[in-house]
C-alpha positions as CSV (number, residue, x, y, z in Angstrom):
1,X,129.1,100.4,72.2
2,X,125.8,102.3,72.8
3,X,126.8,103.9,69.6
4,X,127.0,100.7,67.4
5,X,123.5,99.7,69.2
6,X,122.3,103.3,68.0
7,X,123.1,103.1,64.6
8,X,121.8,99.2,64.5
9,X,118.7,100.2,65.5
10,X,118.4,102.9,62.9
11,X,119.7,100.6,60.1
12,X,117.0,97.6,60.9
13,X,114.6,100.9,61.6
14,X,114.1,99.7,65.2
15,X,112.1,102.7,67.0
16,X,114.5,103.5,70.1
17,X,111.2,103.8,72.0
18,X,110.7,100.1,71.7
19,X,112.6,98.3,74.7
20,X,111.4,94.9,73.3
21,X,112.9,95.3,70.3
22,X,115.7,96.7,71.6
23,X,116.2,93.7,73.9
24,X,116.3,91.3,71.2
25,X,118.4,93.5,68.8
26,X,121.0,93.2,71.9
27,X,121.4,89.8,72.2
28,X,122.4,89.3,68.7
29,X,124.5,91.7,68.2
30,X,128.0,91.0,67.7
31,X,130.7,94.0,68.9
32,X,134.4,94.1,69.8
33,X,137.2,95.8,69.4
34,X,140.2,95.7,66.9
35,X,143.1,97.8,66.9
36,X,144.7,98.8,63.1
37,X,148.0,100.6,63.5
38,X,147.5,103.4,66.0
39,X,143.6,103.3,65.6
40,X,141.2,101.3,67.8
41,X,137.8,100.1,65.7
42,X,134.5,99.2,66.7
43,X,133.2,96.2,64.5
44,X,129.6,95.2,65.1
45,X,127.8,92.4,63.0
46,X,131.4,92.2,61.4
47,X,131.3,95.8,59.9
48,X,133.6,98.3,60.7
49,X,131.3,101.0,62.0
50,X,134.1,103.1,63.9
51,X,133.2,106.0,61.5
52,X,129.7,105.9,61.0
53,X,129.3,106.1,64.8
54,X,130.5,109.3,65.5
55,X,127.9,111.2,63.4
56,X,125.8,113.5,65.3
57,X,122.3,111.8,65.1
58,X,123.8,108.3,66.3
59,X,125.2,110.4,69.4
60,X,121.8,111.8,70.0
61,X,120.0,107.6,69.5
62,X,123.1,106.6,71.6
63,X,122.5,108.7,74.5
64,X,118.4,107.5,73.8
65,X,118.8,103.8,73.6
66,X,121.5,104.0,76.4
67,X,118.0,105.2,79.0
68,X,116.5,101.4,77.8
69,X,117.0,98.9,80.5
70,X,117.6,96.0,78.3
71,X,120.0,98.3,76.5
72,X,122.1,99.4,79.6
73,X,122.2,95.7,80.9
74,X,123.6,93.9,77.9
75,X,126.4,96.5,76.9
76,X,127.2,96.5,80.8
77,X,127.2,92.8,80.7
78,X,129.7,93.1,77.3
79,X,132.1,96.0,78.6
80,X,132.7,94.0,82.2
81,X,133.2,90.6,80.5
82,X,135.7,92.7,77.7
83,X,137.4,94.5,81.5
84,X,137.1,90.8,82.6
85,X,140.0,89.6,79.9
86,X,142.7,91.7,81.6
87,X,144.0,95.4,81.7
88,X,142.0,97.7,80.0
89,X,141.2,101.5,79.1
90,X,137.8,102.5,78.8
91,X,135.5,105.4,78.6
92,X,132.1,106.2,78.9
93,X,129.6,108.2,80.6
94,X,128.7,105.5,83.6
95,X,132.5,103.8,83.2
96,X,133.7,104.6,86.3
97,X,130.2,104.8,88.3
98,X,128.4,102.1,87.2
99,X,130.3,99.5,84.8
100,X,133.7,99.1,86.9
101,X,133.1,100.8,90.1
102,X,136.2,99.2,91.5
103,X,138.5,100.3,88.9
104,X,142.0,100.6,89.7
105,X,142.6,103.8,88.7
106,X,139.5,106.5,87.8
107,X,139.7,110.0,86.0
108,X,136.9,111.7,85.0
109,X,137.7,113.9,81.8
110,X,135.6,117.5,81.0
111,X,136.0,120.4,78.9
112,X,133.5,123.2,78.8
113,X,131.1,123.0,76.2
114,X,132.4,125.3,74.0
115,X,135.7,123.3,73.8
116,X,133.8,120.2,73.0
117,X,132.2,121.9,70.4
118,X,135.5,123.2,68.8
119,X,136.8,120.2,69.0
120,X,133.8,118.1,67.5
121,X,133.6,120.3,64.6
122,X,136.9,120.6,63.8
123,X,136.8,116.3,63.9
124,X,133.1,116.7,61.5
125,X,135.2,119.1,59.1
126,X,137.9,117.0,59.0
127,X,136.1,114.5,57.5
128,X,134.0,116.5,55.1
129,X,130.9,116.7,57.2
130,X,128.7,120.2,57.3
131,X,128.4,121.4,60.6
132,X,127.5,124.6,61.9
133,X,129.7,125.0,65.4
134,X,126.9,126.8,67.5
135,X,124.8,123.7,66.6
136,X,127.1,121.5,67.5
137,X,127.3,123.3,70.5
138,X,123.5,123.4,71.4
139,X,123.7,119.2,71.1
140,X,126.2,118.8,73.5
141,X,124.7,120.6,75.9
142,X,121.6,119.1,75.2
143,X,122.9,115.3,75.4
144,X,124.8,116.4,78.5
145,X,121.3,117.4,79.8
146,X,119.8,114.7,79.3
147,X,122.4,112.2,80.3
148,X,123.2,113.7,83.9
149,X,119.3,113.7,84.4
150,X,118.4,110.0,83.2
151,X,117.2,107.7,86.1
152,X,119.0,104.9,84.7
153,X,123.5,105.3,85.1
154,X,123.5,108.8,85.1
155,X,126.6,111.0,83.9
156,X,128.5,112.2,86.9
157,X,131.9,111.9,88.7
158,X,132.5,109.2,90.9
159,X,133.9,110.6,94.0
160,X,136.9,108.4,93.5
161,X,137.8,109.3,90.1
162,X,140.2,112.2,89.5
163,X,139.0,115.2,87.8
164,X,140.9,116.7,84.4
165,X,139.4,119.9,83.0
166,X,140.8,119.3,79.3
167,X,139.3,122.7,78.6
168,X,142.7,124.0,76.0
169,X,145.0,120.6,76.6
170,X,146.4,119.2,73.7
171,X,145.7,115.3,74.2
172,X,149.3,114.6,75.4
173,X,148.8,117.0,77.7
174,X,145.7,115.1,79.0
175,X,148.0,112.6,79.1
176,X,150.4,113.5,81.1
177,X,148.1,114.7,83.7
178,X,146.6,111.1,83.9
179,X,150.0,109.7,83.8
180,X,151.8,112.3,86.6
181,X,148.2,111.3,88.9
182,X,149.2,107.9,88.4
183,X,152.5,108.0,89.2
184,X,151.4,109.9,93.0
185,X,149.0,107.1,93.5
186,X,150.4,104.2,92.2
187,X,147.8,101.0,93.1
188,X,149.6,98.4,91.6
């Protein structure tokens, strides 16, 4: 969601640095979720942007306009009314801190940096992107930086959420390790 917001911003050429702006950009935009086959999209002002938002510079504007006040407050106000419509998966850097502190069930997923990397380049490649790995490397660590030191929702574990080092796990390995924690603590 920060993402859509991000790359919003950049479209209209909102400068990130202007909360005002940003504020009023929020409260008309227009995102939500649609799933197609297998694939969950983000749609915001009725595009599909699912793509678009995972290029590197709207992860770098999303992890900037996610620091804004007015930003944080209405895409917390959007996820918790979306959590609000029944049984939901959701991730995030705050999720389990900040938007649903009372969640039923909390994990908090990491992989070294150099995994991350791997993996992110090998999802830019995929798609025909130039990427140089060690740079893509350098970013993460950077918006990792700068996301666990942000005075507003900062990134770290809630002590209630489970922690999965992903560091070389398939996906259904990850998984299985959320499902085999589940199944020791079932809440429901």
């Amino acid at each position: 969601m920060y993402r859509a917001v991000a790359l919003w911003a950049k479209q209209k050429g909102i400068d990130i640095e202007d909360e005002g702006a940003l504020e009023g950009l929020c409260q008309k935009l227009n995102i939500y979720f649609v799933e197609r086959g297998e694939k969950q999209c983000v749609i915001c002002q009725g595009q599909d942007v699912t793509e678009k938002i995972r290029e590197p510079e709207i992860g770098w504007l999303a992890s900037k306009v996610s620091m804004k006040r007015p930003v944080r407050q209405a895409m917390v106000r959007l996820q918790r009314k979306i959590g609000g419509r029944g049984k939901v998966v959701a991730e995030g850097r705050d999720t389990g801190t900040v938007v649903f502190p009372r969640a039923e069930y909390k994990f908090f997923l990491d992989a070294d940096a150099e995994e991350r990397a791997r993996r992110r380049y090998q999802e830019m490649a995929s798609k025909g992107l130039a990427a140089e790995i060690r740079q893509v490397e350098k970013e993460i660590k950077e918006r990792d930086k700068q996301d666990s030191s942000r005075e507003l929702a900062p990134l770290y574990r809630a002590p209630d959420a489970a922690y999965i080092d992903s560091t070389g796990l398939k996906p259904n390995e990850v998984v299985r390790k959320i499902l085999a924690t589940m199944a020791k603590d079932p809440k429901s």
